[in-house]
C-alpha positions as CSV (number, residue, x, y, z in Angstrom):
1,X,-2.9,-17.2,-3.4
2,X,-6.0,-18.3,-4.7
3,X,-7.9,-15.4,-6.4
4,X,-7.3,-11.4,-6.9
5,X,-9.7,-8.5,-6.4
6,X,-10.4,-8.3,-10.4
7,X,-12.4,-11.2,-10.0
8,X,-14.4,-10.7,-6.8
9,X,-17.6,-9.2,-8.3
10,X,-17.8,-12.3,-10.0
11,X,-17.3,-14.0,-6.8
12,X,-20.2,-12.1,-5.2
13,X,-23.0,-12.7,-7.8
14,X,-22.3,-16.1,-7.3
15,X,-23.3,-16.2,-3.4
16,X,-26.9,-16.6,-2.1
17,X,-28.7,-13.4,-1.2
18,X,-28.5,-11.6,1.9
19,X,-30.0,-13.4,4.4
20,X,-32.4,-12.0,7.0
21,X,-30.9,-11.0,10.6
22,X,-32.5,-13.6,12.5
23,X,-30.9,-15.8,10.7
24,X,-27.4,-14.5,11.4
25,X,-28.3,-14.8,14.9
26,X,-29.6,-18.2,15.0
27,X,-26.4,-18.7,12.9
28,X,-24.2,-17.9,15.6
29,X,-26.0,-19.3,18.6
30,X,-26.1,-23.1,16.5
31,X,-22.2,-22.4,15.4
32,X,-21.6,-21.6,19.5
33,X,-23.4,-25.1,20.0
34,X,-21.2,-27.0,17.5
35,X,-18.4,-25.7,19.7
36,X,-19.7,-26.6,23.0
37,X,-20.9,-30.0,21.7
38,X,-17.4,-30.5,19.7
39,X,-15.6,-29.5,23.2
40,X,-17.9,-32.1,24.9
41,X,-17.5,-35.1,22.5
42,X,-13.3,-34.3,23.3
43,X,-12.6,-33.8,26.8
44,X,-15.9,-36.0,28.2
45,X,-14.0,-38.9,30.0
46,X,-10.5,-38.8,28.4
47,X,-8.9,-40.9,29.8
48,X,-11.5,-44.2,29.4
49,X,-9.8,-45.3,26.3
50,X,-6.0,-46.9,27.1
51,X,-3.2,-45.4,25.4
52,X,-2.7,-47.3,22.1
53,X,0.9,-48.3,21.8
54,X,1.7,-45.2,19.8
55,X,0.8,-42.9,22.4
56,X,3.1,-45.0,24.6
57,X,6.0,-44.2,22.2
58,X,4.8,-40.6,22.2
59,X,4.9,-40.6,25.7
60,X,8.2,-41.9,26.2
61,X,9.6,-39.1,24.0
62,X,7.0,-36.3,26.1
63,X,8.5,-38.1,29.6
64,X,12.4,-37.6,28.1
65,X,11.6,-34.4,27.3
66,X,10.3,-33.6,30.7
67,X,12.2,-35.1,32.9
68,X,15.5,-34.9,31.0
69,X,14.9,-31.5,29.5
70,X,16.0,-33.8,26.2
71,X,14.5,-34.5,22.7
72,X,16.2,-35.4,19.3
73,X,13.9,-35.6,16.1
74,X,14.5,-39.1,14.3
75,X,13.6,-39.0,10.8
76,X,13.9,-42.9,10.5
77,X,11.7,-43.4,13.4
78,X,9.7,-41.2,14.6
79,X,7.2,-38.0,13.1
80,X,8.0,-34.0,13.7
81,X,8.3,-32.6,17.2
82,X,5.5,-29.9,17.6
83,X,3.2,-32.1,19.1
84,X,5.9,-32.7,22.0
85,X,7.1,-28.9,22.5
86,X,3.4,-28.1,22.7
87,X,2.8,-30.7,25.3
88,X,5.7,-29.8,27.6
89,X,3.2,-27.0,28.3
90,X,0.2,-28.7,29.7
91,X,2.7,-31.4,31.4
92,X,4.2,-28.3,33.2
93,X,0.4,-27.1,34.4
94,X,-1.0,-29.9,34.8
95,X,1.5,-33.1,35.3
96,X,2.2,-36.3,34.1
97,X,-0.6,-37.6,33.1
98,X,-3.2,-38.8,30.6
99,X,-5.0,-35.7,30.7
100,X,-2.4,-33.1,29.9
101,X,-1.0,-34.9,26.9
102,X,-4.2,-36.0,25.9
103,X,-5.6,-32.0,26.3
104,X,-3.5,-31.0,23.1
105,X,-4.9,-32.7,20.4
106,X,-8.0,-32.2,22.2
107,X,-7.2,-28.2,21.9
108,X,-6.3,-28.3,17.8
109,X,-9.6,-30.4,17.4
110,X,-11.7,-28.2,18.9
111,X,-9.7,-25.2,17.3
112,X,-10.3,-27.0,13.9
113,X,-14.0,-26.3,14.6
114,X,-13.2,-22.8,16.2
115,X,-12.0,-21.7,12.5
116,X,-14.8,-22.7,11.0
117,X,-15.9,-19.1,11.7
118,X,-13.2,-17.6,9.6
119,X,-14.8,-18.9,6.4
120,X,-18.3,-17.6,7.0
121,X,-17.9,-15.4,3.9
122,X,-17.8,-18.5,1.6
123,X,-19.9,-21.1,4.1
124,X,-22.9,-19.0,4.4
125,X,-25.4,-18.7,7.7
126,X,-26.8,-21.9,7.1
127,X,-23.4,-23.5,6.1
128,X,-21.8,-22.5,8.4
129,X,-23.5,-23.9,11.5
130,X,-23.5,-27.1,9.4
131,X,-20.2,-27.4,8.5
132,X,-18.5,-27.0,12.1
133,X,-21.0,-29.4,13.2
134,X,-20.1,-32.0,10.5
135,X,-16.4,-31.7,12.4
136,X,-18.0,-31.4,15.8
137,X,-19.4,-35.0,15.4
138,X,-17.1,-36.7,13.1
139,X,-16.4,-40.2,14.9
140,X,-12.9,-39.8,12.8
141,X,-11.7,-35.8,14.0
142,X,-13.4,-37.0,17.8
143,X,-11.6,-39.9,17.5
144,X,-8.1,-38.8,16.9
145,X,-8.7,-35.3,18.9
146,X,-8.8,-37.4,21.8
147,X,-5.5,-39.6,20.8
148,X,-2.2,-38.5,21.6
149,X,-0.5,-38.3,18.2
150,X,0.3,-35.9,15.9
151,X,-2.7,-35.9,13.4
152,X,-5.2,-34.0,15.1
153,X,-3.0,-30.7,15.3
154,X,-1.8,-31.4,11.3
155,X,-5.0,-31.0,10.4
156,X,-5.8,-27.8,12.4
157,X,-2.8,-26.6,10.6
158,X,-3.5,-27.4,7.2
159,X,-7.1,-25.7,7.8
160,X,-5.2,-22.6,9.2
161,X,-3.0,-22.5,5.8
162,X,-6.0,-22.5,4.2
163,X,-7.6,-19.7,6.1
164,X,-4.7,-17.3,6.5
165,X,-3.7,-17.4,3.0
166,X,-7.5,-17.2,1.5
167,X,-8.6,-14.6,3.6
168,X,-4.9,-12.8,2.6
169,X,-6.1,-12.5,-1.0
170,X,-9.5,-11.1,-0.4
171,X,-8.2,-8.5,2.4
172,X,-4.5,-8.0,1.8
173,X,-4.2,-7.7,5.4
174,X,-0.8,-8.9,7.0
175,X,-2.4,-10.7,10.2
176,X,-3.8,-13.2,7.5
177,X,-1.0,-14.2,5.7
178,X,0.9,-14.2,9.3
179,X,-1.6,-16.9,9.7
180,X,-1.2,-19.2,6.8
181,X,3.1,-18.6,7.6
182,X,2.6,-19.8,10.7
183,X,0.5,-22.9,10.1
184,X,2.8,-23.8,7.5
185,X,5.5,-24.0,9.8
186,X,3.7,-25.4,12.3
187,X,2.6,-28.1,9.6
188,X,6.4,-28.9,8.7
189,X,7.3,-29.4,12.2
190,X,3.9,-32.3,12.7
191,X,4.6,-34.8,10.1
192,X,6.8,-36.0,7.4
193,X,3.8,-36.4,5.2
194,X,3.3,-32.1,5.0
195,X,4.8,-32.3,1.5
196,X,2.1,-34.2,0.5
197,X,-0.2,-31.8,1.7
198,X,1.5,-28.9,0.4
199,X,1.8,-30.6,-2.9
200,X,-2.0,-31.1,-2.7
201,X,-2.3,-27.1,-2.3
202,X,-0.9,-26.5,-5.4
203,X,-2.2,-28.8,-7.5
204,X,-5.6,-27.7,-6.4
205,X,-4.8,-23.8,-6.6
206,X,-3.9,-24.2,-10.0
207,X,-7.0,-26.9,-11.0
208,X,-9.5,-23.9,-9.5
209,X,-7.7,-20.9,-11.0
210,X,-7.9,-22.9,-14.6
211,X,-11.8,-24.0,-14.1
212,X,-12.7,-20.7,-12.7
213,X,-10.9,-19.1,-15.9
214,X,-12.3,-20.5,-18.6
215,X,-15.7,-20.9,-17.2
216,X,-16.2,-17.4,-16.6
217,X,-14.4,-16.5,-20.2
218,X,-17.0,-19.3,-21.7
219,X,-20.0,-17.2,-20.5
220,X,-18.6,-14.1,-21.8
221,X,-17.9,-15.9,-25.2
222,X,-14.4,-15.1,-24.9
223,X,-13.1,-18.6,-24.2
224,X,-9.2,-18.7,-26.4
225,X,-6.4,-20.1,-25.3
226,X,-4.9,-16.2,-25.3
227,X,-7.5,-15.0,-22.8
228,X,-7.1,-18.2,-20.4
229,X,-3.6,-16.9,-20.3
230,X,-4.4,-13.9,-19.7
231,X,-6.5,-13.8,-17.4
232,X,-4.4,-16.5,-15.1
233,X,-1.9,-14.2,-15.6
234,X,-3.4,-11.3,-14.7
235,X,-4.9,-13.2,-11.3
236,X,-1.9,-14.3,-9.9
237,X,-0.8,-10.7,-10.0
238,X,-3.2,-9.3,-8.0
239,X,-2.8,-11.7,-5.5
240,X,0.7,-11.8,-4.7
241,X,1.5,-10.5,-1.7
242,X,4.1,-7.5,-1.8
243,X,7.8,-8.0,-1.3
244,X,8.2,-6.9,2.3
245,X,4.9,-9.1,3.5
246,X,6.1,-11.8,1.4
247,X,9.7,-11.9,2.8
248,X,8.0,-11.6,6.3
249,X,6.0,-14.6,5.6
250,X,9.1,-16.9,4.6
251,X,10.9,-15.6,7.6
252,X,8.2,-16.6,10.0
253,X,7.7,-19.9,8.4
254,X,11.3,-21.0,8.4
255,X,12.0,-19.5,12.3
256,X,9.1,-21.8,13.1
257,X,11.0,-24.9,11.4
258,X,13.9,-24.0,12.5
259,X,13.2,-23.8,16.2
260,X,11.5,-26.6,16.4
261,X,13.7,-29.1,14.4
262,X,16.8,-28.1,15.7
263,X,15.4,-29.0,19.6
264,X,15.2,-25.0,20.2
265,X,18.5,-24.2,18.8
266,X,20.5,-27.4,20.2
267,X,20.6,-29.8,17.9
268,X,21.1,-28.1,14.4
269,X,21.2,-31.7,12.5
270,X,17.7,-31.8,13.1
271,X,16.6,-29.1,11.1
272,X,18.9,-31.2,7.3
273,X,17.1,-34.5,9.2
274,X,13.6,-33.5,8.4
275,X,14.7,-33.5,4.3
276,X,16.6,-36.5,5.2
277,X,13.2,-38.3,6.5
278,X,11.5,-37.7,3.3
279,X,13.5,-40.0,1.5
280,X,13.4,-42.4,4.3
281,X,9.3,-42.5,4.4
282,X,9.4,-42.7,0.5
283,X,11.2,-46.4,0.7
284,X,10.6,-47.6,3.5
285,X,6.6,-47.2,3.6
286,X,6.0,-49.0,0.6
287,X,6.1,-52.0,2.0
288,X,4.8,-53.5,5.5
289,X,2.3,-54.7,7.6
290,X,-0.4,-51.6,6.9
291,X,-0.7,-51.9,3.2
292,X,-3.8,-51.8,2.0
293,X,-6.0,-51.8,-0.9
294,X,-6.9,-48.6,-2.9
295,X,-10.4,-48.4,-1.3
296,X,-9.4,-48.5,2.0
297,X,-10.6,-45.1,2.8
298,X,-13.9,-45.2,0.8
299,X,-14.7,-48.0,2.8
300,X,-14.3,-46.5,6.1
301,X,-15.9,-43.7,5.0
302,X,-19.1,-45.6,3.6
303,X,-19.2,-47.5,7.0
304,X,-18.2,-44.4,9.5
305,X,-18.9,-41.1,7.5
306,X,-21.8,-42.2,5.5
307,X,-23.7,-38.2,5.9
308,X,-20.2,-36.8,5.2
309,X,-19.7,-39.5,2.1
310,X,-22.6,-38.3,0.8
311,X,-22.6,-34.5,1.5
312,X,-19.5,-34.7,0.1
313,X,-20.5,-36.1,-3.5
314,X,-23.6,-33.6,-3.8
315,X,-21.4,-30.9,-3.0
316,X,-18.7,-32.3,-5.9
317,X,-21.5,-31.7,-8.4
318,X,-22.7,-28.8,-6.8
319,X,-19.2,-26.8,-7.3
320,X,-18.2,-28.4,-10.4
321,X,-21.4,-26.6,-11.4
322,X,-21.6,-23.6,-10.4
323,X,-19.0,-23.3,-7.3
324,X,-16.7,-20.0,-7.1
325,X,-13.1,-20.3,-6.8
326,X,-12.4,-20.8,-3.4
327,X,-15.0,-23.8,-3.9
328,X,-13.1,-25.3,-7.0
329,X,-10.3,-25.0,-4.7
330,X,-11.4,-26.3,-1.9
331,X,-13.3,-29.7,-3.9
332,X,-10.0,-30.2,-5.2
333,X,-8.2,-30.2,-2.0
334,X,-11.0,-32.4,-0.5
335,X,-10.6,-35.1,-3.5
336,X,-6.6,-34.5,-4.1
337,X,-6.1,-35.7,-0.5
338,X,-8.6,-38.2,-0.6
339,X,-7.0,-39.8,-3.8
340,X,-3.2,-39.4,-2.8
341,X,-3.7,-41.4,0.5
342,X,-5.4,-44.1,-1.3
343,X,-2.9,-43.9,-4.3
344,X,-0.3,-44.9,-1.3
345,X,-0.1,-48.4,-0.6
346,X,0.9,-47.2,3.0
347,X,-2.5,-46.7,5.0
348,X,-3.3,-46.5,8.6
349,X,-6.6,-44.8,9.6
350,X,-5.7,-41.4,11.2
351,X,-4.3,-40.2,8.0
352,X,-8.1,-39.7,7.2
353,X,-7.7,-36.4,9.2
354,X,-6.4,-34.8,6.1
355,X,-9.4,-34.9,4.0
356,X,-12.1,-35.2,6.3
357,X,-11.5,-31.5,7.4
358,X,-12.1,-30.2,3.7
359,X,-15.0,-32.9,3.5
360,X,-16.7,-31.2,6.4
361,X,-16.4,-27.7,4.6
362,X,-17.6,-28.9,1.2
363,X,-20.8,-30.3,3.7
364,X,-21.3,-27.2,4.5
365,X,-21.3,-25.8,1.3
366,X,-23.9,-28.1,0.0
367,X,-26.3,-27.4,2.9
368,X,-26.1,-23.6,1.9
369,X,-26.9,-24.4,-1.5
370,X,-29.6,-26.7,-1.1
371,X,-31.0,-24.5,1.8
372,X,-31.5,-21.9,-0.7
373,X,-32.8,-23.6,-3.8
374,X,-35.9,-22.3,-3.1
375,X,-37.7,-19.5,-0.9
376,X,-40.5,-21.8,-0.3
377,X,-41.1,-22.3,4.2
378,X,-41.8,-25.7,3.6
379,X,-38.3,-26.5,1.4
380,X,-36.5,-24.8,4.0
381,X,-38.1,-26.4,7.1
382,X,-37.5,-30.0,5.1
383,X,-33.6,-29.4,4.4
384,X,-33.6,-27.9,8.2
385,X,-34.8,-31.5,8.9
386,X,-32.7,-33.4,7.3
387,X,-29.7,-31.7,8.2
388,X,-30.4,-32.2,11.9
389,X,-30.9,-36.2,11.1
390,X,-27.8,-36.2,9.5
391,X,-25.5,-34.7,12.0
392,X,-27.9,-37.3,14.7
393,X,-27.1,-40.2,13.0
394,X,-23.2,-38.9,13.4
395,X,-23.9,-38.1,17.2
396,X,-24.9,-41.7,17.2
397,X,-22.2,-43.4,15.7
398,X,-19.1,-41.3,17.3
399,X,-20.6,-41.9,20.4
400,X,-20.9,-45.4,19.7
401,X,-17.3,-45.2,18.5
402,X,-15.3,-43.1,21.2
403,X,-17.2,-44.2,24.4
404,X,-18.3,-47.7,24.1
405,X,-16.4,-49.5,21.4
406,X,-13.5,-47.8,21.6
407,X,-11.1,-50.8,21.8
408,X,-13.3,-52.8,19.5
409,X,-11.0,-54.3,17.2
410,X,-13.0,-55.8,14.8
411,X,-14.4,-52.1,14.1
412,X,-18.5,-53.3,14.4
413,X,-20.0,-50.0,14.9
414,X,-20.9,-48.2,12.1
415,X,-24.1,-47.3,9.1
416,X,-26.0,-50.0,8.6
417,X,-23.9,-53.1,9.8
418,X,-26.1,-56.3,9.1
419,X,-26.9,-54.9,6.0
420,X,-23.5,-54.6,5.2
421,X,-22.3,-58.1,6.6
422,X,-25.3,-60.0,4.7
423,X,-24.2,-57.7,0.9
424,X,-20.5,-59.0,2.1
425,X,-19.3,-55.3,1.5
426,X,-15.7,-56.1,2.6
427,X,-15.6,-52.7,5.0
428,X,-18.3,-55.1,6.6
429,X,-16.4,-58.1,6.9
430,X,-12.7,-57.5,7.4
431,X,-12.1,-55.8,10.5
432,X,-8.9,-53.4,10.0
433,X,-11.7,-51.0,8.2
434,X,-12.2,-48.6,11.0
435,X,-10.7,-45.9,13.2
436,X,-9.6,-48.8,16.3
437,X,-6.5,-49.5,14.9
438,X,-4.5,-52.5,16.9
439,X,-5.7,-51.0,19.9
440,X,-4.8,-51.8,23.7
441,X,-7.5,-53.8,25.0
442,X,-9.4,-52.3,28.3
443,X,-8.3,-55.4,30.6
444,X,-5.2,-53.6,30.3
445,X,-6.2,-51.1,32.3
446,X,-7.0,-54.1,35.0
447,X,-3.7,-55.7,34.7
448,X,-2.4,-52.0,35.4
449,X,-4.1,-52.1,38.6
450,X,-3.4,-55.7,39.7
451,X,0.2,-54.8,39.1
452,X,-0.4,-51.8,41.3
453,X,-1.9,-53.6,44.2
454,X,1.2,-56.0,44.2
455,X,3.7,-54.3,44.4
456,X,2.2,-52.0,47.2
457,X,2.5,-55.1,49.2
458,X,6.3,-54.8,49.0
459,X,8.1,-52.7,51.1
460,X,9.8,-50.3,48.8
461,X,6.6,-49.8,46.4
462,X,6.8,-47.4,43.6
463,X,10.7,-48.6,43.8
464,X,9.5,-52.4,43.6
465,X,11.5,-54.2,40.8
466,X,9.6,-54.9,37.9
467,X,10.7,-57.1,35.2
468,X,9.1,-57.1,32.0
469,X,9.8,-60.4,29.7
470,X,7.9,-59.8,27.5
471,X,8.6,-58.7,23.8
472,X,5.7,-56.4,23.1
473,X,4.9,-54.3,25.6
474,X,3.9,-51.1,24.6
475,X,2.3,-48.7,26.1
476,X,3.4,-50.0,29.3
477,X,6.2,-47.8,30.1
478,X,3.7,-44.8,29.7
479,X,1.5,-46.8,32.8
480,X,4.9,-47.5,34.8
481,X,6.4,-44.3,34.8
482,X,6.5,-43.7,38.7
483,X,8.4,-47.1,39.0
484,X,11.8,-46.6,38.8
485,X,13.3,-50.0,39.3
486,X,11.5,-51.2,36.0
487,X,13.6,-53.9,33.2
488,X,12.2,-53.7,29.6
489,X,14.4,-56.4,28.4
490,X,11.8,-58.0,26.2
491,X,13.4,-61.9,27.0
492,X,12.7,-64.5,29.8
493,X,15.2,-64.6,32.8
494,X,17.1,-67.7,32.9
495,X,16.4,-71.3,31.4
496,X,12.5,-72.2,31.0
497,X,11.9,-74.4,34.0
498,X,14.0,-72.7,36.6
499,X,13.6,-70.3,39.1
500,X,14.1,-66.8,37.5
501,X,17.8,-65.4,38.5
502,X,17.0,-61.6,38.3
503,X,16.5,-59.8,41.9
504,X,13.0,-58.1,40.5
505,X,9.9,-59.7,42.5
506,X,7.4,-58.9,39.5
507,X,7.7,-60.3,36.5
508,X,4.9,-59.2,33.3
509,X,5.2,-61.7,31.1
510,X,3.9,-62.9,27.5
511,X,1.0,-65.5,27.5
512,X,3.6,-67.8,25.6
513,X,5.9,-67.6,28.6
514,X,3.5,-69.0,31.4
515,X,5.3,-72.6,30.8
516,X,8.7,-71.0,31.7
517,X,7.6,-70.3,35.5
518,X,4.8,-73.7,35.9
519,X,5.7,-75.5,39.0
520,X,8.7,-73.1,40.0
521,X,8.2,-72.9,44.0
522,X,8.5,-69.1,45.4
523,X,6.6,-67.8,42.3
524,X,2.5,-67.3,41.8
525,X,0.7,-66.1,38.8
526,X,-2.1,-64.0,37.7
527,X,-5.6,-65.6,37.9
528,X,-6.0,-65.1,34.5
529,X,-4.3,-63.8,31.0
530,X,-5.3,-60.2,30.0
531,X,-5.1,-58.9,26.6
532,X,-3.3,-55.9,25.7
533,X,-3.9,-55.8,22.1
534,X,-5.2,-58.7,19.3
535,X,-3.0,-61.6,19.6
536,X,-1.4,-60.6,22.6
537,X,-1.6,-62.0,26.6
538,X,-0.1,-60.5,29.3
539,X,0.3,-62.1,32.5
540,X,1.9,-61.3,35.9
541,X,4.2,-63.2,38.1
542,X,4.6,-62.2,41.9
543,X,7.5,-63.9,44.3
544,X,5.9,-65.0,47.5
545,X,8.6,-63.6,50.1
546,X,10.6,-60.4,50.0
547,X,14.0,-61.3,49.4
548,X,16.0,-59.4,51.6
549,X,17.5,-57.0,48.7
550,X,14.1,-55.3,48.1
551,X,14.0,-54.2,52.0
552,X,15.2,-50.6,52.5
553,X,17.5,-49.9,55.2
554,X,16.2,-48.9,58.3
């Protein structure tokens, strides 16, 4: 896929010296680390941040699937159904609840780091360590590992493609390109926007093959348009994979599609639907409420990622200069997905995912080359230091990000924030530039329990009526799943002014509706509003006496 065995000598002269055995050790004790502290950062109190209103939706789909043993993929709606079918596993083990559907995107983020491993050939004993670190700590890949939604596991399966198909054309051995079939199926099956990523691929294939080629020819002095040809040529024969492992491959790749989009074999429209939802995504996403400029992502990744922002950009130079194929490759993956996103009007923050994986990689790759510029203790010792600052200043900030602002809003945390305010960077000053996205509010959480507590007072509890007037509700029917007597109906009950003519004692109700119920005997609100989101109150409404329809029989 990427390079042939004609050209791996070349390859090799290009890679540092063999390094000394401690340092393979010390190698694999920091890359075990960069796990542990990756697992850490993911599964440390999981369930602090409220479900944003996408994980609702996510979760109403995971419940239907559960409960109902029922799921249809939408293509006008909704993204792939992996995420789901891998979920139903840890909902069997471990019940409905935030944990078990939060524990899969944790799994594919700390997998995403697991991998790492596999490209130790290219990374290096230094970059290595460094790179599975820079994904360890990113406050974007924590951030979303710890989110139920799709984009954690797309990213763990575009990093697999990468992986089995690279490590395919250096060894020829089946298992690898098994590897890169199987992510790409799984990738298909995650999101819509795969096609983008695959178109990415190839783009960036052919942009390393073509560098690679005529650099190496210009060195030999043997730089013609012939011998580019030629040599391209001859390439992509060596690395094509043989008809039988090929065929195996596409066979693998569609099965996994297949299975997945056609609800495992029940609903065979779904498999045309997911070509169908291309289209759809391609109209309808051009216009809405999340455009946003071109630099978008630069300026979350100037305010969030600054170490990766900048490891990034010396490592850009770094290949350009004198970076093998897989390099080339991999710069142009980093910068193809970093400029497609932001060519798209249509930008929400966890599409970041996509190139911050390759951004940690090419991190790593400039810490091996800068490690070994030089021989010298004192070089060494000083890159060792500043690497360690680096991935400590991202320690700080994803903490910062995942554990105490997590429902910040106005996205404050981040490099150098004063600084940024008193330059009026706009990342700085407009607060959608960040990774909390129109989150739920944690006094949701409290209104959760207050809603709790009242209806335990009723006789029938879990089975209490609950009517919710309010329009925009999400993720509450995630948080009232036990309660089966529940009314989304989005409208208020009756004429403003008069008492509500519904037989459900609780009513949740939009902060613009308190007027509907003010002075209505039988009926008590909440103390107080509580926010679920920006712009939005919630507020509850309780009926003093237990009409005699909520009373079981006895």
């Amino acid at each position: 896929m990427f390079e042939g065995k004609t050209i791996q000598a070349t390859e090799r002269s290009a890679e540092p010296p063999a390094e000394a055995p401690i340092e393979k050790y010390i190698c694999i004790a920091v890359f075990v680390l960069a796990l542990i502290v990756g697992a850490w950062f993911r599964f440390s109190d999981i369930s602090l941040r409220p479900f944003h209103h996408d994980e609702g939706v996510n979760g109403h789909f995971m419940l239907n699937l559960v409960r109902n043993n029922l799921y249809r993929y939408d293509p006008t709606n909704y993204h792939g159904p992996s995420l789901y079918y891998f979920t139903l596993v840890a909902v069997r083990v471990f019940g409905e609840s935030d944990f078990a559907l939060r524990l899969t995107p944790v799994l594919f983020g700390i997998l995403t780091v697991a991998m790492v491993w596999l490209l130790r050939r290219q990374l290096g004993t230094i970059g290595t360590p460094v790179a599975a670190f820079c994904m360890a700590l990113s406050p974007c890949l924590v951030f979303y590992s710890r989110y139920f939604i799709h984009e954690m596991s797309f990213g763990c399966f575009s990093l697999g493609m990468v992986v089995g198909f690279w490590r395919y054309a250096e060894d020829k051995k089946f298992y690898w390109l098994a590897l890169g079939a199987v992510s790409t199926g799984l990738l298909l099956t995650t999101k819509e926007t795969s096609v983008i990523t695959v178109a990415v691929f190839l783009v960036a294939i052919i942009c390393a093959a073509i560098w690679d080629t005529v650099k190496k020819l210009f060195q030999q002095r043997r730089l013609t348009p012939a011998t580019v040809v030629k040599e391209l040529r001859n390439d992509t024969v060596s690395v094509l994979p043989s008809l039988d492992h090929a065929m195996a491959a596409t066979i693998i790749a569609v099965f996994i599609h297949v299975f997945f989009y056609s609800s495992l074999f029940d609903h065979w429209g779904g498999v045309m639907d997911f070509f169908r939802s291309i289209a759809h995504w391609t109209k309808e996403r051009s216009s809405n409420d999340h455009v946003k400029i071109f630099w978008y992502y630069v300026g979350i990744l100037l305010k969030l990622e600054l170490p990766l922002l900048i490891g990034a950009l010396l490592a850009g130079v770094l290949i350009i200069w004198r970076g093998n194929r897989f390099w080339l490759f991999t710069g142009a993956w980093t910068f193809g997905m970093t400029l497609a996103y932001s060519k798209i009007p249509y930008k929400t923050p966890w599409l970041m995912i996509s190139f911050v994986v390759p951004m940690a990689l090419v991190c790593g790759y400039a810490a091996e080359r800068l490690y070994r510029l030089s021989s010298k203790l004192t070089w060494q010792i000083l890159c060792v230091v500043v690497f360690v600052a680096s991935l400590a200043a991202c320690w700080q900030i994803s903490r910062k990000v995942n554990f105490e602002k997590y429902d910040d809003n106005g996205n404050e945390a981040g490099y150098f924030v004063e600084r940024g305010k008193k330059l009026e960077f706009k990342p700085y000053l407009d607060g959608t530039f960040g990774y909390v996205y129109a989150h739920t509010d944690r006094e949701f959480l409290d209104l959760i329990r207050l809603l709790e507590r009242e209806a335990d007072k009723f006789p029938t509890k879990k089975k209490t009526g609950i009517y919710v007037a309010s329009p925009e509700h999400w993720p509450l029917p995630w948080y009232l799943r036990d309660y089966s007597s529940t009314d989304y109906s989005g409208r208020w009950p009756g004429e403003p002014g008069t008492a509500p003519s519904i037989s459900q004692p609780i009513i949740l109700a939009h902060g613009n509706q308190q007027a509907n119920l003010n002075g209505i005997a039988g009926w008590r609100a909440s103390s107080r509003t509580y926010k679920l989101r920006p712009g939005v109150e919630l507020l509850l409404f309780v009926r003093d006496e237990v009409p005699a329809s909520t009373v079981p029989p006895q």
